[in-house]
C-alpha positions in Angstrom: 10.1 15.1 12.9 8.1 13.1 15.0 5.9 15.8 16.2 5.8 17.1 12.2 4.4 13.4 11.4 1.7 13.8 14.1 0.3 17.1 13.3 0.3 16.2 9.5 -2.4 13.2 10.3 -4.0 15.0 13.6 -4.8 18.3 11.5 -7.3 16.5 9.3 -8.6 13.6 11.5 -8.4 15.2 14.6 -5.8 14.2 17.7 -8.0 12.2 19.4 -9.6 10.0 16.2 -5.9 9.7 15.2 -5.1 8.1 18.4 -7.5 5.8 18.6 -6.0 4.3 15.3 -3.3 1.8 17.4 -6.8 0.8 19.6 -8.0 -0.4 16.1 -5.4 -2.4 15.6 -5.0 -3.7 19.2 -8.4 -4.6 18.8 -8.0 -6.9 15.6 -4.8 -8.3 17.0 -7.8 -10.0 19.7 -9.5 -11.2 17.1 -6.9 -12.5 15.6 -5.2 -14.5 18.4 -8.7 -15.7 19.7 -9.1 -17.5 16.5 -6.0 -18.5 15.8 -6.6 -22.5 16.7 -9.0 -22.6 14.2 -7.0 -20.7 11.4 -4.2 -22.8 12.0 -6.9 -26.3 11.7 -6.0 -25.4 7.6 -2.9 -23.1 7.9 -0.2 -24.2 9.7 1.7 -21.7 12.1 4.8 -21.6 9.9 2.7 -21.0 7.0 0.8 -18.2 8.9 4.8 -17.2 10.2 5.9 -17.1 6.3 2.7 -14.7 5.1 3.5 -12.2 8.4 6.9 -11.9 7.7 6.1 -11.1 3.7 3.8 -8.8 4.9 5.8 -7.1 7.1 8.7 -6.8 4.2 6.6 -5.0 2.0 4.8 -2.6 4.5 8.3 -1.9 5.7 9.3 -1.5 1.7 6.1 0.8 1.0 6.7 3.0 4.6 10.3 3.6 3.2 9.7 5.0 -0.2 9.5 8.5 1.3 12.7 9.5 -0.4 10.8 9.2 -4.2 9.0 12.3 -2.9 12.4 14.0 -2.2 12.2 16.9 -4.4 8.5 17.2 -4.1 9.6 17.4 -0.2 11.8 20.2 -0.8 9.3 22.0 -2.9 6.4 21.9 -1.0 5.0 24.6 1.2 1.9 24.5 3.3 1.2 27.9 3.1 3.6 29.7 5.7 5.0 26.1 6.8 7.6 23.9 5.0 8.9 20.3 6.2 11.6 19.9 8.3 13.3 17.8 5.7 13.9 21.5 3.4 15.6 23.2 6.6 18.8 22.7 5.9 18.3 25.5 3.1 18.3 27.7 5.8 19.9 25.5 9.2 23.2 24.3 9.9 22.5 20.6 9.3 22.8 18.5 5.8 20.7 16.2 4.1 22.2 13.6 5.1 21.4 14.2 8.8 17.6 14.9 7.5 17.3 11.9 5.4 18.3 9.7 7.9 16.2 11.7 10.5 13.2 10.8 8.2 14.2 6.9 8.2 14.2 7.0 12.6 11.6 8.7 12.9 9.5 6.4 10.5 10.7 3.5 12.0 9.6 4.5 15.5 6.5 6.0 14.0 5.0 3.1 12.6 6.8 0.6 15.0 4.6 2.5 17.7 1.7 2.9 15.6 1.3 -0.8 14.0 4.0 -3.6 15.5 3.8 -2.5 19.1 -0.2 -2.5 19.8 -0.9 -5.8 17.4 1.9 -7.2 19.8 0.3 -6.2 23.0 -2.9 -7.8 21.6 -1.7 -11.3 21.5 -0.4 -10.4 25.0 -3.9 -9.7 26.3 -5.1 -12.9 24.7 -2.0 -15.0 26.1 -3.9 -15.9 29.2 -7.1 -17.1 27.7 -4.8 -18.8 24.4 -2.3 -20.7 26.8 0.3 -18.4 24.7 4.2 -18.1 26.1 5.1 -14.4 26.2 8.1 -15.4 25.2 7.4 -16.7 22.4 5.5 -13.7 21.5 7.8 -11.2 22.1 10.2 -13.6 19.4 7.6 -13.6 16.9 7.8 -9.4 18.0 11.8 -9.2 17.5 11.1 -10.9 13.9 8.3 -9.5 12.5 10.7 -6.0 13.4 13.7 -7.2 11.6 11.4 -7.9 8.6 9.8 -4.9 8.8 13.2 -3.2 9.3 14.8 -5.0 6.7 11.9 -3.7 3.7 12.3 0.2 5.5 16.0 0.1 5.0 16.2 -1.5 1.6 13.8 0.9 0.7 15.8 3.9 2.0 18.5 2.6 0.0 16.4 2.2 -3.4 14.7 5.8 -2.8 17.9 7.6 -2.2 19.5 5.9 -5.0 16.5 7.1 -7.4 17.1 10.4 -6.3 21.3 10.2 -6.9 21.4 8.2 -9.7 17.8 6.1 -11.4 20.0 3.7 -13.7 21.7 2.3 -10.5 17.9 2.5 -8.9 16.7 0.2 -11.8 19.3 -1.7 -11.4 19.2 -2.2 -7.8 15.0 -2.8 -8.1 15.7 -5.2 -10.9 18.5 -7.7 -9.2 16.0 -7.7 -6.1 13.2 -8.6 -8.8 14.9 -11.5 -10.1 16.2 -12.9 -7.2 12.1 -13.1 -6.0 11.4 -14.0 -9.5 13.7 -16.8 -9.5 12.6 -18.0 -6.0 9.1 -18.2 -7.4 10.0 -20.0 -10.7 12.9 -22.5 -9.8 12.7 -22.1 -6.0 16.4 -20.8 -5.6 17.6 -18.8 -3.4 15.7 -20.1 -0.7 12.7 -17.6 0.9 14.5 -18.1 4.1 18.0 -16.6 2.6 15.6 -13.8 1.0 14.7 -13.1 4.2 16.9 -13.9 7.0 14.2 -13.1 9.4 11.8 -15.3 8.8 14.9 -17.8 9.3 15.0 -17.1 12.8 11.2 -17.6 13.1 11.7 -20.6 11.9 14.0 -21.7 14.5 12.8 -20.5 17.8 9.8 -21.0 20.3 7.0 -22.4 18.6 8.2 -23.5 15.3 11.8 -24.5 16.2 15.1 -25.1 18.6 17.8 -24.0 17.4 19.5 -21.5 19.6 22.8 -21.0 17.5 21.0 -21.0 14.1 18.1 -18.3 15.1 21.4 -16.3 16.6 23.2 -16.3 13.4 19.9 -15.6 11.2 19.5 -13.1 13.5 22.8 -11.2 13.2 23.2 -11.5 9.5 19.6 -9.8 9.2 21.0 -6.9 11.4 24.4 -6.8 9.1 22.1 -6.3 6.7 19.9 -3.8 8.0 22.6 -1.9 9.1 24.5 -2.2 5.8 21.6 -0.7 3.8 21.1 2.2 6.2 24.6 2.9 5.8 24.8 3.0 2.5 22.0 4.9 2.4 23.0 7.1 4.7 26.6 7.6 3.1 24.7 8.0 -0.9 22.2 11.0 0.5 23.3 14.3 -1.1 25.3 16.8 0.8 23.0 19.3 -0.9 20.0 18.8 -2.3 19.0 21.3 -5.3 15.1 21.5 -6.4 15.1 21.2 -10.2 13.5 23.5 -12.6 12.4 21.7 -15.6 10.7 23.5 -19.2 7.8 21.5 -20.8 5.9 22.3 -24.2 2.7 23.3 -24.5 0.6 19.9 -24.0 -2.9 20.6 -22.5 -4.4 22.2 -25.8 -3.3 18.4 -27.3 -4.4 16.5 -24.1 -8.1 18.2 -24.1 -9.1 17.7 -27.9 -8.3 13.9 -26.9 -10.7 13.2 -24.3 -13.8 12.3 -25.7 -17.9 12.4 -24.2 -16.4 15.0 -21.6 -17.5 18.8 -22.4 -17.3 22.0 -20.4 -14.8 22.7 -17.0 -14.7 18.8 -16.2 -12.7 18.2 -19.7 -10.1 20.7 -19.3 -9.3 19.6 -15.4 -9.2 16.0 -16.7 -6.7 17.3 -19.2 -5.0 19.5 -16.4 -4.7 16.2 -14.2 -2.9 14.2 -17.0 -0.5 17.3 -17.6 0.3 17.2 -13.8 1.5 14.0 -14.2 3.6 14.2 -17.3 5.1 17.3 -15.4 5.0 15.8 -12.0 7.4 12.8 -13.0 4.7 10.7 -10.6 3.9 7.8 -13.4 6.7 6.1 -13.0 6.3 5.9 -9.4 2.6 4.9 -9.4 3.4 2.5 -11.7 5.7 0.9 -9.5 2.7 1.8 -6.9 0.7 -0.6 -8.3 2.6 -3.4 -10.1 4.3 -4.2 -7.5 1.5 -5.3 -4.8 0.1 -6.9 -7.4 3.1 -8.5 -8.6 3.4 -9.8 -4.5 -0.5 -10.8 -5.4 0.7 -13.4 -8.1 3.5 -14.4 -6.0 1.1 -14.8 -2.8 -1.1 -16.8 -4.7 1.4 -19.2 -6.8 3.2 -19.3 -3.3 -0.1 -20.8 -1.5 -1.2 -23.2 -4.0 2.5 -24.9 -5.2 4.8 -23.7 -2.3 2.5 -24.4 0.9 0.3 -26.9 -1.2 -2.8 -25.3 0.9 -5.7 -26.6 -0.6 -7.8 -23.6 -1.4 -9.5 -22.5 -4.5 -7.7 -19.3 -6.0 -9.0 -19.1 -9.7 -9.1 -16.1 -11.9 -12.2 -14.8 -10.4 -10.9 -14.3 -7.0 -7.3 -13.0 -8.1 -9.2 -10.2 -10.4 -11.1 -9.1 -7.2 -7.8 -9.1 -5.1 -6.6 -6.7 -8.7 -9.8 -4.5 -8.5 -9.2 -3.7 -4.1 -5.3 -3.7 -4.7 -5.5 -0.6 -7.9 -7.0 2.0 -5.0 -3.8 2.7 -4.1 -3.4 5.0 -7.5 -6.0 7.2 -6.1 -3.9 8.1 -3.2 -1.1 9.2 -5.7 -3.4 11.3 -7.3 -3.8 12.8 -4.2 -0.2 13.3 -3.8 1.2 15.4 -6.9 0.5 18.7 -6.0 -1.4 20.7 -2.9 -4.7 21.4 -4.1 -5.0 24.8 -2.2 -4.9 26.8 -5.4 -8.1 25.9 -6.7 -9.7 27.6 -4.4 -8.2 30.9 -6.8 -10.2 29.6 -9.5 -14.5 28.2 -10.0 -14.0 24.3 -9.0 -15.6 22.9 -6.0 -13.9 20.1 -4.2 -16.8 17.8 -5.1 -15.8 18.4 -9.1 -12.0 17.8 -8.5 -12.8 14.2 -6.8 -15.1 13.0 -9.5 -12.1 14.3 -11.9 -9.9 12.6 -10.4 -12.1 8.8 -9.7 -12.0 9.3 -13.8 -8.8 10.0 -14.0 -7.8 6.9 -11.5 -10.3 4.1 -13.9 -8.4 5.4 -16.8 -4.6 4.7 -15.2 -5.2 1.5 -14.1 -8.1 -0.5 -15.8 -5.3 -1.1 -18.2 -2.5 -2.2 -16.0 -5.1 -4.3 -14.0 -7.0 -5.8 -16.9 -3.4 -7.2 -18.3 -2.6 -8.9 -14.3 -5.8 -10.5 -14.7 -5.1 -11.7 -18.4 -1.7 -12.7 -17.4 -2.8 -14.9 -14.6 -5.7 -16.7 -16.3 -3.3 -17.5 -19.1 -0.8 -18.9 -16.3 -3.2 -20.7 -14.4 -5.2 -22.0 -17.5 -8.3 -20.7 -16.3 -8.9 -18.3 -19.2 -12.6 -19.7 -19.4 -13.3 -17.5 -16.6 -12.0 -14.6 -17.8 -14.9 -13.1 -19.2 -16.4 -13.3 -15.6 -13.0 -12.0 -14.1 -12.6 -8.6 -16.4 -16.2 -7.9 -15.2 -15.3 -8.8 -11.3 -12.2 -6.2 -11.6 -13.8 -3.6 -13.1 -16.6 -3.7 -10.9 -14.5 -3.8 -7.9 -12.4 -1.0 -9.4 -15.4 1.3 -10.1 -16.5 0.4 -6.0 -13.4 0.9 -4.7 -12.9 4.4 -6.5 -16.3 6.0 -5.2 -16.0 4.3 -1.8 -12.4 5.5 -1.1 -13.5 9.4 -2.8 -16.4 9.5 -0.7 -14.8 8.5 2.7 -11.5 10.5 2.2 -12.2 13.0 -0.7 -8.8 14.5 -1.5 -6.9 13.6 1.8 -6.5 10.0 1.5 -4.1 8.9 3.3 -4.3 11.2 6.3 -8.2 10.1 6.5 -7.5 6.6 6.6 -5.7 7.1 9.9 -9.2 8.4 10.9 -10.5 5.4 12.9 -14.0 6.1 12.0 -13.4 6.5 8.6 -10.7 3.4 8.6 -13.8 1.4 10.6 -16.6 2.4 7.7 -13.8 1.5 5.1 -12.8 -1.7 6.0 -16.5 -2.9 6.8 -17.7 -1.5 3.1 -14.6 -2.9 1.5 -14.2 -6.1 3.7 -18.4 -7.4 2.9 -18.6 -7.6 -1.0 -14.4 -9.1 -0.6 -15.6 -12.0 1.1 -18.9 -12.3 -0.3 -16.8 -12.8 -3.9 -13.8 -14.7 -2.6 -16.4 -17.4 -1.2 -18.4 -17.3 -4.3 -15.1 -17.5 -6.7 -14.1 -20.6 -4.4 -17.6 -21.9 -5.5 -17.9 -21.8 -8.7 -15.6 -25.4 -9.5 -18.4 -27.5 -7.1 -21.8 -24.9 -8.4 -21.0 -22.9 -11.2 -25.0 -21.4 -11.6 -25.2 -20.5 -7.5 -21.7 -19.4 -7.7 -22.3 -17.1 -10.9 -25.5 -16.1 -9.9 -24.6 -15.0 -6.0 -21.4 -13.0 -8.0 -23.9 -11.7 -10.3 -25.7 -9.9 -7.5 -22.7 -8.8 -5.7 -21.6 -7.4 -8.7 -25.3 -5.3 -9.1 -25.1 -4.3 -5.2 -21.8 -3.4 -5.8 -22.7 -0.9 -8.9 -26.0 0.4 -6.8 -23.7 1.5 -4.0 -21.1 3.1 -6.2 -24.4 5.3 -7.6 -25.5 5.9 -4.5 -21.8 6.8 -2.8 -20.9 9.0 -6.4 -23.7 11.1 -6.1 -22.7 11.9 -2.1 -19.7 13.4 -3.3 -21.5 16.0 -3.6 -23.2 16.6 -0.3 -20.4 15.4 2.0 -17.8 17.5 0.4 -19.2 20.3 -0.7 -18.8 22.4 2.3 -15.1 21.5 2.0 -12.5 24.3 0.8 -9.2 23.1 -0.9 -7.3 24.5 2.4 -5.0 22.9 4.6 -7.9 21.8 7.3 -10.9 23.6 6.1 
């Protein structure tokens, strides 16, 4: 499975650009660690410790999700190829054995991939930092066990969706509330959330206490272990691919899209349809509220938990929205294999404008509503006018940057280190240039609106510019595996 996972990303970005990926991150993990005495001149080490280990949580919860694409695992076919994860149709080995094959060979994958190189980039700065290695390869051991502990629990949550989704929602919803109450009342403790960011907290730099960071330290592996097990022990014997009926829907879904006429209408229409059929809202929805629901909590936990002095207003939370909502493209990607279109008169070029429409339509809404919700909250509604514009500008950017750079392969593209390079340098300028100028506008409010103003105008001239290359980078493309 291993080999599977590294011919599904090499086939498109090549072996070698793929490879070069844990380089990249190596290479910010520098960067990082050489500036880490300034960072922590406003952010205190435990406060950087805290945000790491959140981070790490939900990575490790959005690696782990693979089991909501069981079925869609199952029926799948590359042409002559199928994943491993179908054998057992054919193999003498269960699903169980498969599943839990999927959640190892994740774990080493991305352990390898991510954890491992940023690691060994603190390690090459050590010398010049005056940093212990032992303390390093602590802050290593912890960040695993909170990545570990997000894969597992969501191993546990994905094979429970497929078994059974009341005890899913259920399970999604106690785990929801005990966050929610932490943010609200402050109980349970973010600590007993996350057992191992306890043991962070008590060993070499930010604490001494060898028989607490021991105990923290088993119970987070109890728990890890507890979820995989469970897991493990819920996976079907057998798996069975469903066959569902549905009526007659694109006719209705067609007449309803308005100022869109000809071949462009009825794939719009088709791409809604795949959706209702697909069963995939409910799981971009969760796609998408959810980092933005760790958004809101990051943001309320910065300025009232740490009591870190910076300027988050409505402005700069509705850009954070407007980055964050790309990650429904990717879905979009996702639903079905788009090789049989090349059967019928689209061009790839026509399917990925489709689809950037298709993506403003999901989740302007959702994301218009975070950013109403938080202005309310924060009582900064007298920027909202300012903020709707920022997010939908940001959201309009984000679409044509992301179709142009990875057309219909998004997530395998992204592990393209040139393409990751020209996408985090495109989506990393205008980010800072509005998160300074949002911070600004309390002191200046004409500079600060102005300078936005003409972010906001670059912004729209290079989504013109980038839509219309759609056309010229992919139109060469066919819709087959590689071509």
């Amino acid at each position: 499975m291993l080999k599977e996972e590294f011919r599904s990303h090499a086939t498109y970005s090549g072996k070698e650009r793929f490879l070069t990926f844990p380089f990249f991150v190596f290479a910010i993990s520098v960067v990082v660690g050489l500036s880490i005495e300034r960072i922590s001149e406003t952010v205190s080490l435990a406060e950087l410790a805290t945000v790491s280990h959140l981070s790490a949580f939900i990575y490790g919860l959005s690696v782990g999700a693979f089991g909501l694409m069981g079925r869609q695992y199952l029926e799948r076919r590359y042409g002559r190829s199928n994943y491993l994860v179908a054998m057992p149709f054919l193999l003498p080995f269960t699903f169980r054995t498969a599943f839990l094959a999927i959640f190892l060979r994740d774990a080493i994958f991305y352990i390898v991939l991510l954890l491992v190189p940023a690691t060994l980039g603190l390690v090459a700065v050590s010398a010049v930092m005056a940093f212990s290695l032992a303390s390093i390869a602590l802050f290593f051991l912890a960040i695993l066990a909170s990545f570990m502990m997000g894969l597992s629990l969501s191993f546990l949550a994905s094979v429970l969706y497929i078994r059974n989704i009341a005890a899913f929602l259920v399970m999604t919803a106690f785990v929801a509330v005990l966050f929610v109450m932490h943010l609200a009342i402050g109980t349970p403790p973010l600590n007993a959330l996350l057992p191992p960011l306890e043991f962070q907290m008590n060993v070499s730099p930010l604490g001494g206490d060898d028989t607490a960071a021991i105990v923290s330290m088993a119970w987070s592996s109890a728990l890890i272990s507890a979820m995989t097990l469970a897991a493990f022990a819920l996976v079907a014997i057998r798996m069975e691919s469903s066959s569902q009926t549905h009526p007659i829907v694109l006719p209705s879904y067609h007449a309803r899209i308005p100022l869109v006429k000809g071949l462009n209408r009825t794939l719009i229409a088709k791409e809604f349809v795949d959706l209702r059929r697909s069963g995939t809202v409910a799981k971009m929805f969760f796609s998408l509220v959810l980092p933005l629901l760790f958004l809101s909590f990051t943001a309320w936990f910065v300025n009232h938990g740490l009591a870190i002095p910076v300027g988050f207003n409505t402005v700069f939370y509705a850009a954070m929205v407007g980055f964050i909502g790309i990650l429904m493209y990717n879905w979009l990607n996702n639903i079905d294999l788009s090789e049989y279109y090349s059967l019928i008169p689209v061009t790839v070029p026509q399917l990925i404008r489709v689809r950037i429409v298709v993506f403003l339509v999901l989740t302007l809404g959702i994301s218009a509503s975070f950013v109403v919700g938080i202005s309310v909250i924060n009582g900064d509604t007298q920027l909202l006018w300012l903020a709707l514009v920022v997010m939908f500008v940001t959201s309009l950017y984000m679409a044509a940057l992301t179709a142009y750079l990875t057309g219909l392969k998004t997530n395998t593209f992204l592990f393209d280190t040139s393409v990751l390079a020209k996408f985090s340098v495109m989506s990393f300028l205008p980010d800072v240039c509005l998160t300074i100028l949002s911070f600004s506008l309390l002191s200046n409010w004409a500079a600060a609106s102005a300078g936005i103003l003409i972010v906001l105008f670059s912004m729209l001239f290079t989504t013109w510019i980038l839509y219309r290359g759609i056309q010229t980078k992919w139109e060469h493309f066919g819709f087959a595996e590689g071509s």
